[in-house]
Structures are given as structure tokens and as C-alpha cells.
N, C-alpha and C positions, 0 to 999 in steps of 0.2 A: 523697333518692332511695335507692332501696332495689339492695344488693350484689347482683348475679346470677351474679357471677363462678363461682362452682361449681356452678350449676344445671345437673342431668340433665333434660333433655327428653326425654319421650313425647309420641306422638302421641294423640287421644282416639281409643278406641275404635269411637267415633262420626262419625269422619272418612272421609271415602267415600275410593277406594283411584284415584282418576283422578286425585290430584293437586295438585286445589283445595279451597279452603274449608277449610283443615283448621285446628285449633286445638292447640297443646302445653301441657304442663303439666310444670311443675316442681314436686316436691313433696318434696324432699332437703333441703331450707334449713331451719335452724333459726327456728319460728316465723309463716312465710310459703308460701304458695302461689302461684306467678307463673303468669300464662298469657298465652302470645302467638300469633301471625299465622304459622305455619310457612312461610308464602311471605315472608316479612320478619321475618327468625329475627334483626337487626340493630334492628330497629325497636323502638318501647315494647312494653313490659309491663306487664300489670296484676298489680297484688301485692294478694291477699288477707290475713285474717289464717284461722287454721285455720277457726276459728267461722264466719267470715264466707261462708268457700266452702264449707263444708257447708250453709248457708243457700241459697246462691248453687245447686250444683246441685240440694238438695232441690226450689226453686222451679221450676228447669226442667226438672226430670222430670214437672212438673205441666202441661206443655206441648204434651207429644210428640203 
């Protein structure tokens, strides 16, 4: 399991401003990328490694 203990969260950019649906990102950790469920800030996270979520959003910017 990966330490999340000092993680600073943002919101994405991309997160609409009513509330829901939104996603955070941690990106202050040495090595990893976390991102979680802002409505369930207590919940899992998924921990990238740097490479992986440059991958990750390259991919879904091919989506919009």
C-alpha cells in the first residue's frame, strides 16, 4: 500500500464547479501520482508512477 500521508490535493481543472464528479490529484509525493474521488476524500486511491499518468492523461485527452 502506498503512503499518502503528506499528499496535497487539487482539484482537476476539469472538474465542473456544482460539486460532483470531481477528481483530485496528488502530485507532491516522491515518485507517485495519487488520484481520488473528492466526494470520498477517505476512500481508495489510485497511485500512478510519473510515466504511467503522463500515459494515462496523454490517452484521455484523445477522448474529449
Amino acid at each position: 500500500m502506498t503512503d499518502l500521508t503528506g499528499a496535497r490535493w487539487r482539484k482537476s481543472t476539469r472538474s465542473g464547479g456544482n460539486g460532483g464528479e470531481c477528481v483530485e490529484v496528488a502530485d507532491n509525493l516522491p515518485g507517485i501520482i495519487a488520484v481520488r474521488d473528492s466526494k470520498d476524500p477517505h476512500g481508495p486511491a489510485l497511485a500512478f508512477t510519473p510515466t504511467a499518468w503522463i500515459t494515462f492523461v496523454r490517452t484521455a485527452r484523445t477522448f474529449r
